[in-house]
C-alpha positions in Angstrom: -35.6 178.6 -155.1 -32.5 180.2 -156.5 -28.8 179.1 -156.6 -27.7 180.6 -154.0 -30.7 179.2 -151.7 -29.5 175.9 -152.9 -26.1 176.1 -152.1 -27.4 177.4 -148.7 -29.2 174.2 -148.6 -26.3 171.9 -149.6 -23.4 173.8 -146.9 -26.1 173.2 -143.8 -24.5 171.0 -141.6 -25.9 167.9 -139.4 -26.1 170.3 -136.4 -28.3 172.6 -138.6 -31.0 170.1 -139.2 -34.3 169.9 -137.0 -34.5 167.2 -134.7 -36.8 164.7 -137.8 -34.1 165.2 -139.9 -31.2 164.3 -138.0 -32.6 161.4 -136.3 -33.7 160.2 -139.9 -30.2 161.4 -141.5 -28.6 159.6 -138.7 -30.9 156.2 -139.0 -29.9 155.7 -142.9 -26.2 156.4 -142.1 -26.3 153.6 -139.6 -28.3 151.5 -141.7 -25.6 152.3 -144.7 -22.8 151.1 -141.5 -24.8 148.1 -140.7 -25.0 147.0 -144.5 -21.6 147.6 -145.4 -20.2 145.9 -142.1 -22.5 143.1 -141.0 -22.4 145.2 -138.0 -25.9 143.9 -135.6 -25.2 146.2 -132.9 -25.6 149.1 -135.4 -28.9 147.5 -136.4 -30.2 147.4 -133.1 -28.7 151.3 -132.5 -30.9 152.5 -135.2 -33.8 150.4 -133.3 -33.1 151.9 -130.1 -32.7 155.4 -131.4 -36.1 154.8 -132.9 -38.0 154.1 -129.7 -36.1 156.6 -127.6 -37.5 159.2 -130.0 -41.0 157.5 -129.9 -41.2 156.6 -133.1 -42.9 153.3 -133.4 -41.3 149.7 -132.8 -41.0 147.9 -136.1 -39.7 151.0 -138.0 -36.4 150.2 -138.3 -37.9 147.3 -140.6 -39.3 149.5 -142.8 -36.4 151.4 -143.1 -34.4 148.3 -143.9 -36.8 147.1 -146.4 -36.2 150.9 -148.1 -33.0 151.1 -148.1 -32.4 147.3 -148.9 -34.5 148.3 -152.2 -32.3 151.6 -152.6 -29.1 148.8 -151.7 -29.9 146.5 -154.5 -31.5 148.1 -157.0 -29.7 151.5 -157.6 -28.0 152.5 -160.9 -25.4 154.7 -159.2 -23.3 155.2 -156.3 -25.3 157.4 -153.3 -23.3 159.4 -151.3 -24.0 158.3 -148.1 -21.5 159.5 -145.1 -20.5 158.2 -142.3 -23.0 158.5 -139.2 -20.2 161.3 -137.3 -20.2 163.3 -140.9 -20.2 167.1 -139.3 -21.8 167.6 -143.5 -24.6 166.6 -145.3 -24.4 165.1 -148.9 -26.7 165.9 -152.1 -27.8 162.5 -152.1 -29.0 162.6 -148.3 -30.7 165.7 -149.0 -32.7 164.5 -151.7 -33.0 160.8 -149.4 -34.5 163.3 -146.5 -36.8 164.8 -149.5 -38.5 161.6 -151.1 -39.2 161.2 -147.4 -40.9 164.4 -146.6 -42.2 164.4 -149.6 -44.0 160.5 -148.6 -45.4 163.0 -145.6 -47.2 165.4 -147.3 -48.5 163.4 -149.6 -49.9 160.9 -147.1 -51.3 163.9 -145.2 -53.1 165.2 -148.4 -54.3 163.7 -151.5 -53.4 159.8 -151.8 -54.1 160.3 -155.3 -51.2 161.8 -155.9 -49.2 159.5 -153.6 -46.2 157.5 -155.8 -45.6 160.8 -158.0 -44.1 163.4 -156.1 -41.5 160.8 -154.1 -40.7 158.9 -157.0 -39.1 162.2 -158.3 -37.0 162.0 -156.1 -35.8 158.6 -156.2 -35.6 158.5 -160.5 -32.4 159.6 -160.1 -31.2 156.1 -159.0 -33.7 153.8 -159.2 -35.3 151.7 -162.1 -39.5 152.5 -162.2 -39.7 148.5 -160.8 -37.6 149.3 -158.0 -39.1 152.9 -157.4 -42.7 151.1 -157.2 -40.9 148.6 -154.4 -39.8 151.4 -152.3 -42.7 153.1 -152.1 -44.6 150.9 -149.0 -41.5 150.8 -147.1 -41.1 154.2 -147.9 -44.8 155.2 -147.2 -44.6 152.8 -143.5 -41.1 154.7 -142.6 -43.3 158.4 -143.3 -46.0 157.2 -141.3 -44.3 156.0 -138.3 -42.1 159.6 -138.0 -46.1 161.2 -138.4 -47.0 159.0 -135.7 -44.4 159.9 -133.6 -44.7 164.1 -135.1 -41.2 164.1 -136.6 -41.7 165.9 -139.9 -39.3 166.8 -142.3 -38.8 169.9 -144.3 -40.1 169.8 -148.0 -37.0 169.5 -150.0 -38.3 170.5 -153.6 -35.4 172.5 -154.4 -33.2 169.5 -154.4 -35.2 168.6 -157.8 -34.3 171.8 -159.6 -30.8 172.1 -157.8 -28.1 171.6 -160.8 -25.6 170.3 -158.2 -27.8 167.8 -157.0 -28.3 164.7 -159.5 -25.9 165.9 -162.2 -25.4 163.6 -164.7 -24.8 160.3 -163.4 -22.6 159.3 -165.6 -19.4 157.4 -164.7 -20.7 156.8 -161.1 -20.6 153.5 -159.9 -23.8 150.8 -158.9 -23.1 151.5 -154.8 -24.6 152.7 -152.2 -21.6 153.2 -150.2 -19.7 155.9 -147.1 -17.4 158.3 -147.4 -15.2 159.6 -144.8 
């Protein structure tokens, strides 16, 4: 994909993304809200969200056990925004790509299963903590298959220079801007 594709990419707004991507752009902002504030009723928002869009009960536990592995074990801040962000960060992209890319490779050849996602997680994560996220991550790609919420493939976010720069000088959080 060229530059200018990727910075197509990178300017789309939340309103721009497909119905998948939103509600799983929306669920890891929440869960982001719920982490940094102790906040239950956000928990149970990203539950309820879930269900109304028929994804399976017990998701939003695999979806805390990911990003409870990306929480703890990440090497650099992630720009995460805050769930009414109009925009969509770098990081969320490439968060909504190690996702869809957990879909096609559990559609196709589970062979190939850890390699493609863990690409997209390198960039902050240790290999021991990549190789934790992976079942949440898998159980969280099944249950939006289950419920025929795919995401778009997001391999341009792998070559994109503006996304996972150097990392240098970032600091160890997940944490919201805005």
């Amino acid at each position: 994909m060229s530059h200018l594709a990727d910075e197509a990419y990178l300017k789309e707004s939340f309103r721009a993304l497909t119905h998948p991507e939103q509600l799983a752009l929306w669920a890891i902002r929440m869960w982001v809200r719920a982490y940094r504030t102790e906040d239950r009723e956000a928990a149970e928002a990203i539950r309820h969200g879930l269900i109304l869009s028929d994804v399976p009960d017990g998701t939003d536990a695999a979806l805390d056990r990911f990003m409870t592995v990306l929480a703890v074990s990440t090497q650099v801040s992630i720009d995460i925004r805050c769930p009414n962000c109009k925009s969509v960060s770098p990081d969320e992209h490439r968060l909504m790509g190690a996702l869809a890319a957990m879909q096609q490779t559990g559609r196709h050849d589970p062979a190939i299963l850890p390699m493609v996602p863990d690409r997209y997680l390198s960039v902050w994560l240790p290999p021991a903590a990549i190789r934790l996220s992976r079942a949440p991550l898998q159980a969280l790609a099944h249950a939006f298959d289950e419920a025929e919420l795919r995401l778009r493939p997001r391999s341009w976010v792998l070559q994109s220079a503006a996304v996972g720069e150097a990392i240098e000088g970032r600091s160890a959080t997940v944490h919201t801007i805005h």
